[in-house]
C-alpha positions as CSV (number, residue, x, y, z in Angstrom):
1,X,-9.0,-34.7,22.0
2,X,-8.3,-31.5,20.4
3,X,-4.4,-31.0,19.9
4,X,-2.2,-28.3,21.1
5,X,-3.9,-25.2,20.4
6,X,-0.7,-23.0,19.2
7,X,0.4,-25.9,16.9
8,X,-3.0,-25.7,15.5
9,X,-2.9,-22.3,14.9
10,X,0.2,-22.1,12.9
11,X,-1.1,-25.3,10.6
12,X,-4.0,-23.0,9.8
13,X,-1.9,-20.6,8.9
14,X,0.9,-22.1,7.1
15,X,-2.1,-24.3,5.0
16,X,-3.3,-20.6,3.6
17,X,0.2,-19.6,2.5
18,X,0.9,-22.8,1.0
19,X,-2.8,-22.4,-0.9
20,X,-1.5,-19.0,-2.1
21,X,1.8,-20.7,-4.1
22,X,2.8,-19.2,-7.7
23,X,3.9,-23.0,-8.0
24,X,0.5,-24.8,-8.1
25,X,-1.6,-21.6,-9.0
26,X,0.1,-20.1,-12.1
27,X,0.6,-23.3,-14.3
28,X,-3.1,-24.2,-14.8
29,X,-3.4,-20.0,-16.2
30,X,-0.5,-20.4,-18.8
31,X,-1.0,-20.0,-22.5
32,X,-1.1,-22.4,-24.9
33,X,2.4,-22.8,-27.1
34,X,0.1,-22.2,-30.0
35,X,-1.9,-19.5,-29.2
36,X,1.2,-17.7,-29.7
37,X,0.9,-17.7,-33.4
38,X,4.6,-17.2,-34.3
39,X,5.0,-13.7,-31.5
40,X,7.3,-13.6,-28.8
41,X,6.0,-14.4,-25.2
42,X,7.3,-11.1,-22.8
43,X,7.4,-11.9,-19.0
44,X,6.7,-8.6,-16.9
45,X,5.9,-8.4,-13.7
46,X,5.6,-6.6,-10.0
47,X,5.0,-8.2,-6.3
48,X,6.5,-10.0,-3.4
49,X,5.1,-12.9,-5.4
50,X,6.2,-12.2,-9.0
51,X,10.0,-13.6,-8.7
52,X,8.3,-17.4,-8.0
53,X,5.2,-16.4,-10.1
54,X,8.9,-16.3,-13.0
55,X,9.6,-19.1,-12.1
56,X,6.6,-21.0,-12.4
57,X,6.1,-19.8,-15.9
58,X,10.2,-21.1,-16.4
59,X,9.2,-24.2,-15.0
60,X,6.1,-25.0,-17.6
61,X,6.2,-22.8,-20.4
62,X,7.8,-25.2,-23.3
63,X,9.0,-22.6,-25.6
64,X,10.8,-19.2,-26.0
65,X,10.7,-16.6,-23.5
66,X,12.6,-13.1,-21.6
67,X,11.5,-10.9,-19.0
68,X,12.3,-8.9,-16.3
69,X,10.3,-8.7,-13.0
70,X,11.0,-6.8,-9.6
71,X,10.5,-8.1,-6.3
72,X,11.3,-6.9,-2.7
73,X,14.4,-7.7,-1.3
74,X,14.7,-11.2,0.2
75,X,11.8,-12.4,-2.3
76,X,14.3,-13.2,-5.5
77,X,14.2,-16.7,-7.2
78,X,16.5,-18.0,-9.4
79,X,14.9,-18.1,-13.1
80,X,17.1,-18.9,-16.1
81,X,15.1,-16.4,-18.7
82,X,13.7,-13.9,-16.7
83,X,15.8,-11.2,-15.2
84,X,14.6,-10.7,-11.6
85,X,15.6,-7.4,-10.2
86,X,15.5,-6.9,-6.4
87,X,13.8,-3.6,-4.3
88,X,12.5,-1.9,-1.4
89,X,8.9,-2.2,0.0
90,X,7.3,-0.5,1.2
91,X,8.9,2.6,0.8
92,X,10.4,2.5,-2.9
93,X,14.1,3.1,-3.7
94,X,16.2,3.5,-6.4
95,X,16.5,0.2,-7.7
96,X,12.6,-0.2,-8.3
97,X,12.7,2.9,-10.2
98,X,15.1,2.0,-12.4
99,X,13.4,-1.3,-12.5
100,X,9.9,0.2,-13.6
101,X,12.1,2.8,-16.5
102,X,13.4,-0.7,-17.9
103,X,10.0,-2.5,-17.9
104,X,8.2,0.3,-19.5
105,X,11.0,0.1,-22.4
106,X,10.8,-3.7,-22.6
107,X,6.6,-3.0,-22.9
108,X,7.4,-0.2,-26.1
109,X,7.7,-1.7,-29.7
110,X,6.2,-4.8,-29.6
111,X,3.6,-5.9,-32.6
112,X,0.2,-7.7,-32.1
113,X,1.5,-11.1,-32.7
114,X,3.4,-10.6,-29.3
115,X,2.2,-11.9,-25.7
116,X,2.7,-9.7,-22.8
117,X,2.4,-12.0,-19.8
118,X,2.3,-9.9,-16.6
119,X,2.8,-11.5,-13.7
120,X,0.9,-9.2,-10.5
121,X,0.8,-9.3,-6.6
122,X,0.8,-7.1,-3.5
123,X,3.5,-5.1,-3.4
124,X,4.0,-4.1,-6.7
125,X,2.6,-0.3,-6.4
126,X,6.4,0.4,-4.3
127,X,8.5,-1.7,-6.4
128,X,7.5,-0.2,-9.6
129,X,8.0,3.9,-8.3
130,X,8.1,5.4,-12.0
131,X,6.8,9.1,-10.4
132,X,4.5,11.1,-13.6
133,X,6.6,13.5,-15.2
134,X,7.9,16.4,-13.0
135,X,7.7,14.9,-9.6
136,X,11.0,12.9,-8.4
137,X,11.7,9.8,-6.7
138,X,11.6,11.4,-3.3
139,X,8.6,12.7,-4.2
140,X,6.9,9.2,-4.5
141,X,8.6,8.2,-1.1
142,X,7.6,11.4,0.8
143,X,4.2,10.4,-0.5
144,X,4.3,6.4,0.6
145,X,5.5,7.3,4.0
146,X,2.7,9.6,5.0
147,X,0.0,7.2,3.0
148,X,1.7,4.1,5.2
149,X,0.9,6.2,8.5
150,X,-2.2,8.2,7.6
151,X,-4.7,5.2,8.7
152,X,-5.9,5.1,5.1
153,X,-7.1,2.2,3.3
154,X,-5.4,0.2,0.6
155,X,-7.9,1.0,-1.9
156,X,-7.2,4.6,-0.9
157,X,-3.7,4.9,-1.1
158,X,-3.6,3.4,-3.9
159,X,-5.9,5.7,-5.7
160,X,-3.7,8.4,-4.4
161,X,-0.6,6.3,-6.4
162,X,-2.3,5.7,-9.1
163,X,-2.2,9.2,-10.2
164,X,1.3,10.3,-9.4
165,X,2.6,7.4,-11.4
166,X,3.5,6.7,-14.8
167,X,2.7,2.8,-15.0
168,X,0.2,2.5,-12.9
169,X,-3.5,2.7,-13.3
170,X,-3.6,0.8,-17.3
171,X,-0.7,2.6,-18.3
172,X,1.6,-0.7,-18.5
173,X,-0.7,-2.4,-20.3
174,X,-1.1,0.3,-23.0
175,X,2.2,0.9,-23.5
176,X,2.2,-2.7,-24.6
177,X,-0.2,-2.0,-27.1
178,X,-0.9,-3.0,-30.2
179,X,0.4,-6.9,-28.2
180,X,-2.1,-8.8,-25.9
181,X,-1.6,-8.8,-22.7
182,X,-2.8,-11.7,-20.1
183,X,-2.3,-10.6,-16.4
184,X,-1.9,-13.4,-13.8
185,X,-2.8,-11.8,-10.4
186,X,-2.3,-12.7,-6.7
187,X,-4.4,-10.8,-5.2
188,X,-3.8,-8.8,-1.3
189,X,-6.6,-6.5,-1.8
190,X,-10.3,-6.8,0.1
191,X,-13.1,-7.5,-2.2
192,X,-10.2,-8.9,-5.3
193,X,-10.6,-5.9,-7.4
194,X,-7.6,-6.2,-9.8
195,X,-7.5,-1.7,-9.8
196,X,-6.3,-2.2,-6.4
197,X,-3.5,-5.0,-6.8
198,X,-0.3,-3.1,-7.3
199,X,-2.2,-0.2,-8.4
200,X,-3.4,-2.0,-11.6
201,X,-0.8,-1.3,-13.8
202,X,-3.0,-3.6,-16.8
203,X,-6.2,-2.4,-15.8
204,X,-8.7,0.5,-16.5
205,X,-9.1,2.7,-13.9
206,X,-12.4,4.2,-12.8
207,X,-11.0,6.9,-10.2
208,X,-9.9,10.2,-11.1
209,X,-7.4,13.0,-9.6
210,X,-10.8,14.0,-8.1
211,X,-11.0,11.3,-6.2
212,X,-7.4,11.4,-4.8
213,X,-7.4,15.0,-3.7
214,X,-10.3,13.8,-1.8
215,X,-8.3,11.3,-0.2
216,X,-5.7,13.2,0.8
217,X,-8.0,15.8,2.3
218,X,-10.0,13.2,4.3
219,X,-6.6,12.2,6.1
220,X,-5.2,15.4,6.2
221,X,-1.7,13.7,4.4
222,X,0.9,16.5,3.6
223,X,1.9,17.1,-0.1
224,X,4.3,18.9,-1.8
225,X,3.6,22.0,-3.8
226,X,4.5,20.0,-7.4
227,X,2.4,16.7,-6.2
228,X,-0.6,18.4,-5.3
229,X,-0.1,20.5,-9.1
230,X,-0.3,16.9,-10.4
231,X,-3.8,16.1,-8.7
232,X,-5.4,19.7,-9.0
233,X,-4.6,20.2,-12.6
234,X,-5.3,16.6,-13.9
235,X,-2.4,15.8,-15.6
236,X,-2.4,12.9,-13.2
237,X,-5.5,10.7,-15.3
238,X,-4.9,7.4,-15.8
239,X,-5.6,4.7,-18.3
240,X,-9.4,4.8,-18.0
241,X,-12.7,1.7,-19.2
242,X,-12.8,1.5,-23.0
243,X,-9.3,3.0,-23.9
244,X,-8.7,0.8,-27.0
245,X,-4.9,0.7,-25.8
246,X,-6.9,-2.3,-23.1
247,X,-9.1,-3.6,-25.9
248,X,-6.4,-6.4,-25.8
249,X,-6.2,-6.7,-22.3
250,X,-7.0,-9.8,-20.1
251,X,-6.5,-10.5,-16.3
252,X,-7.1,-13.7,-14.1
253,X,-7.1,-13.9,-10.4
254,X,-4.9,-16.7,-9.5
255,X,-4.9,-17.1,-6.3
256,X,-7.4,-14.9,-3.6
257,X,-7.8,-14.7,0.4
258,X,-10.8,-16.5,0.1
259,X,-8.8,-19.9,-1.2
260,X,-6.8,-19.3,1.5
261,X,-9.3,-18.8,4.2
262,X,-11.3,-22.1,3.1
263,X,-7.6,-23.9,3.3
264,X,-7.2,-23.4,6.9
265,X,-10.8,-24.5,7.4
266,X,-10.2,-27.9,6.1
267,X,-6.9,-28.3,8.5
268,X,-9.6,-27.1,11.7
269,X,-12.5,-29.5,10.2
270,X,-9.9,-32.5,10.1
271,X,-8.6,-31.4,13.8
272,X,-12.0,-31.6,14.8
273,X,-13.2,-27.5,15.3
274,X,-15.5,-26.3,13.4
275,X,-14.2,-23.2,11.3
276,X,-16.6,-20.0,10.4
277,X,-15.6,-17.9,7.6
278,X,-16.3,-14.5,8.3
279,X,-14.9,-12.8,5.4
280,X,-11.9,-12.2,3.1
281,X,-12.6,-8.3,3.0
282,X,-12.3,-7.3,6.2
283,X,-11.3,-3.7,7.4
284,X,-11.0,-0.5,9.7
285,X,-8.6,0.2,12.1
286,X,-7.1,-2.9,13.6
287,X,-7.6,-2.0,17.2
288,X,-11.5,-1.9,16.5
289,X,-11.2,-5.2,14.3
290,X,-9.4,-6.7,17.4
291,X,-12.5,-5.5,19.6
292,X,-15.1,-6.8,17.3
293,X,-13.5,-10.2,17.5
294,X,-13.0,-10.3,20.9
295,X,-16.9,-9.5,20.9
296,X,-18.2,-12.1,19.1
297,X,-15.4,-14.6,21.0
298,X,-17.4,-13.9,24.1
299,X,-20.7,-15.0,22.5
300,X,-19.3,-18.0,21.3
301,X,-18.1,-18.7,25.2
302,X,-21.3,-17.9,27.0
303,X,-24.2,-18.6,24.5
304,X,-22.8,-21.0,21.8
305,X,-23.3,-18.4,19.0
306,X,-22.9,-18.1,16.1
307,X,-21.8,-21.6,16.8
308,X,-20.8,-23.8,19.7
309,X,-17.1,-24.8,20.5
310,X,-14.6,-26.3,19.4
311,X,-14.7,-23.8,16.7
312,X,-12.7,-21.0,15.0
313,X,-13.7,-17.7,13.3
314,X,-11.7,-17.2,9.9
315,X,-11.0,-13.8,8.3
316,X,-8.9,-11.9,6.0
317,X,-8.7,-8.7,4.4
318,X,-6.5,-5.5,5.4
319,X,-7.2,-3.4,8.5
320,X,-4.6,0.1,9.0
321,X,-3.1,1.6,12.0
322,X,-3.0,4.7,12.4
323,X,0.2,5.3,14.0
324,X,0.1,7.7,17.0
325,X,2.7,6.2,19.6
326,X,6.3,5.3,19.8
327,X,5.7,2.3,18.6
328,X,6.5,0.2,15.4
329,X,2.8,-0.2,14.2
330,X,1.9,-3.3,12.7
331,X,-1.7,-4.3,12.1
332,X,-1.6,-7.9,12.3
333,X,0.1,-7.4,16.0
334,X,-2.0,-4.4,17.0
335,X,-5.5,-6.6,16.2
336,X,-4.0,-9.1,18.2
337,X,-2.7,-6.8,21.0
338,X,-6.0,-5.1,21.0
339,X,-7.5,-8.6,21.1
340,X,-6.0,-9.1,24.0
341,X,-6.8,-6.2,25.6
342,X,-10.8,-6.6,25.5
343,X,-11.0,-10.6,26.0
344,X,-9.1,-9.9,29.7
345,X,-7.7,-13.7,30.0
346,X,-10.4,-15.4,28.6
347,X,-10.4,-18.9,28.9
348,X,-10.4,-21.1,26.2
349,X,-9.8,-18.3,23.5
350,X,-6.7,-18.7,21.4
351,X,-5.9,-16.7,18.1
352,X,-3.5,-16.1,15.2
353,X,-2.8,-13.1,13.2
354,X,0.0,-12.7,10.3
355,X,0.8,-11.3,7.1
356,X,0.6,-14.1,4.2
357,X,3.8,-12.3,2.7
358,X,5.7,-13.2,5.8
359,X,5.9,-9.3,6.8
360,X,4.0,-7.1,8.9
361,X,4.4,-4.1,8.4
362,X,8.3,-3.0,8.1
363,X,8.2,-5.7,9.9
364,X,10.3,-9.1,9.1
365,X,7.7,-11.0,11.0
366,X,4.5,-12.0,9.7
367,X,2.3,-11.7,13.0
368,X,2.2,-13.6,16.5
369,X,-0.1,-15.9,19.0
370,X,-2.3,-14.9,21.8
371,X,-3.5,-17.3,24.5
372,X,-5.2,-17.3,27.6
373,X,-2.1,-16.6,29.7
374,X,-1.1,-13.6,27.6
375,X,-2.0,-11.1,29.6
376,X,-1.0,-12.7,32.9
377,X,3.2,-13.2,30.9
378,X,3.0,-10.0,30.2
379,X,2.0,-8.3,33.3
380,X,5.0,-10.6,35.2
381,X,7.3,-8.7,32.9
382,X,6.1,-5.5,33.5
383,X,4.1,-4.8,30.8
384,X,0.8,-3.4,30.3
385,X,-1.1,-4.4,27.0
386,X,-3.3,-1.5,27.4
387,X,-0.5,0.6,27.5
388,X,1.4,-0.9,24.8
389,X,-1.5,-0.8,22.4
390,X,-1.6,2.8,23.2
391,X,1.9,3.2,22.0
392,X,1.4,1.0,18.6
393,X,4.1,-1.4,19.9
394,X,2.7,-4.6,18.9
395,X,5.5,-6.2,18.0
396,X,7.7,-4.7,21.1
397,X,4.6,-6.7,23.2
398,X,4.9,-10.0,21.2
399,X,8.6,-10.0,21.2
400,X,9.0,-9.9,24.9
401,X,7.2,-12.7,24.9
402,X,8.6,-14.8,22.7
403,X,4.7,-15.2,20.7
404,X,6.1,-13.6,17.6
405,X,5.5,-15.4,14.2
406,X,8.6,-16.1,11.9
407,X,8.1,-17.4,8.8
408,X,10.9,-15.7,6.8
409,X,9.9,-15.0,3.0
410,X,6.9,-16.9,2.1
411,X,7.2,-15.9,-1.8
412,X,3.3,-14.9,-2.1
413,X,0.8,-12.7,-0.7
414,X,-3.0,-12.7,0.1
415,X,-3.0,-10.3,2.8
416,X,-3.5,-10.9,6.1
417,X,-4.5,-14.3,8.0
418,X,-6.6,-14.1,11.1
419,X,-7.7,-17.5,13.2
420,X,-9.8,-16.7,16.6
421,X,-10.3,-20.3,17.9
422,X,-12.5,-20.7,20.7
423,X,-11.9,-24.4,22.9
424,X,-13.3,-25.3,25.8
425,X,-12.7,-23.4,29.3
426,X,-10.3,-26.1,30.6
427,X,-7.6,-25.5,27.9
């Protein structure tokens, strides 16, 4: 008998956090004690992860070590040796500039017997806000907000941040120089390419200012006169492939959406559904994500394809909202509401959507449930999910009915979690 479908859900999901852990993903990554060769071992680091990423490293590294990393607010872990330093996300504040000032000055002066371990997750491109010279703090969050709204995608906006800053895009990691640097990475990013984790503050960068102005054309996003001089006069270029300031530069992926995804489909396997990975890279607009799922949920129903239930269809990645409405946006909330919308009380169809991290969006929820009955709750309040998918107000929907999922901090981040489970009619 397959169990209860939302307790089902929420074991996927909590299996692909727990597969994401800085606790059983960073030690196996660590350096050797004697590959140090008499140099000092510098902790830096950036991410919603990077405060338990510190104190995994604490927890197994056998000899001497300082550091400072930033997290955002609510993700701090105690560490003995490494100064953790709290900040917003995602628009950046004060405290993560001064944050990304200090690390930059803990990077300077060090010889090439040193290690640089840099300890990377999502998050990091707003908690490390050091703005290129002549643009200001409010500069970089004038910037963030319309980015966070425009409907562009992460690899986007963070081209666009990569070129107003002055640690992203390599230039962390060659300010390190002439020391090595090993990057551990959680990646939050479709497709795992480190440029787009935090911005890659350790790794080359392809792009150019080009490429942002083109950005910021395609979604019409509003910059200030002394931002756009950055972009059109190039001054913007960051660390680019075969700098020798990288020569010495090393990152490994630590934990991916994909790890996490093939978690939750050994908790449906031993519950008896059969799970159907359809990507870790997933993205567009959320509503036509939500659409496209619904879609194939109704071929599964009436044809058995691509498989027969009990099954569920797997995904991950990072779709956008495009924030139109009233509403507080969302995208793990607006796939589901949209979801909703298009199966029309399906039977059988149940489905889980959240934000590894715990959060999404401004969020401090990581996502919610829809079931069969969802519609048919909602309309007995006096709600219309059409309507409130119109608005953006995802999480307005889900709250009302009490289908909101709370995980409080999770400490890591591999974007987002999506579960479409498909039972028989009866359930």
């Amino acid at each position: 008998m397959t169990p209860d479908p939302r307790a089902l859900l929420r074991r996927m999901f909590d299996a692909a956090v727990e597969a994401a852990q800085p606790a059983r993903n960073v030690p196996p990554h660590l350096p050797r004690l004697e590959d140090l060769g008499g140099g000092r071992l510098i902790v830096i680091g950036a991410g919603k992860a990077s405060a338990a990423m510190a104190r995994a490293v604490e927890d197994h590294w056998p000899g001497e070590l300082s550091g400072l990393v930033v997290t955002r607010y609510g993700y701090a872990v105690p560490c003995q040796r490494i100064e953790i330093v709290a900040a917003a996300h995602p628009v950046p504040d004060a405290a993560g500039l001064a944050a990304a000032k200090r690390m930059l000055d803990v990077a300077r002066g060090l010889t090439e017997r040193d290690l640089v371990l840099c300890l990377i997750s999502g998050g990091g491109s707003a908690l490390l806000p050091l703005p290129i010279d002549g643009l200001t703090l409010e500069d970089k969050q004038a910037v963030n907000r319309e980015l966070l709204k425009s409907g562009a995608s992460i690899s986007e906006m963070n081209c666009v941040r990569r070129h107003l800053s002055a640690i992203k895009g390599g230039r962390l990691a060659a300010a390190c120089a002439p020391a090595r640097v090993l990057t551990l990475a959680i990646s939050d990013v479709p497709g795992d390419d480190p440029i787009n984790i935090a911005s890659g503050p350790t790794v080359p960068d392809p792009t150019t200012c080009a490429d942002a102005l083109a950005i910021v054309r395609r979604y019409g996003i509003a910059l200030a006169p002394q931002v756009r001089e950055v972009l059109e006069s190039g001054r913007g270029e960051s660390i680019k492939p075969g700098d020798p300031r990288l020569a010495r530069a090393e990152i490994r992926l630590v934990a991916t959406p994909q790890k996490s995804l093939e978690a939750a489909a050994a908790v449906a396997r031993a519950a008896g559904v059969a799970p159907l990975l359809l990507g870790d890279a997933i993205e567009g607009e959320a509503r036509d994500v939500g659409k496209v799922m619904a879609g194939i949920a109704r071929s599964v129903v009436q044809h058995g394809q691509p498989l027969a239930p009990p099954c569920v269809l797997l995904s991950g990645g990072e779709t956008t909202v495009t924030v139109r409405g009233r509403g507080r946006g969302g995208r793990n909330v607006e796939f589901l509401l949209s979801l909703a919308v298009a199966l029309e009380g399906l039977a059988g169809v149940w489905a889980i959507a959240g934000d590894t991290d715990g959060v999404d969006g401004a969020e401090d929820v990581a996502g919610a449930i829809v079931a069969p009955d969802t519609l048919a709750r909602a309309f007995s309040q006096g709600m219309r999910a059409a309507d409130r998918l119109a608005d953006n107000d995802g999480h307005g929907f889900f709250e009302a009915l009490g289908d909101q999922v709370i995980t409080g901090p999770t400490l890591t981040n591999v974007n987002d979690f999506r579960a479409v489970m498909v039972l028989d009619r009866q359930r």
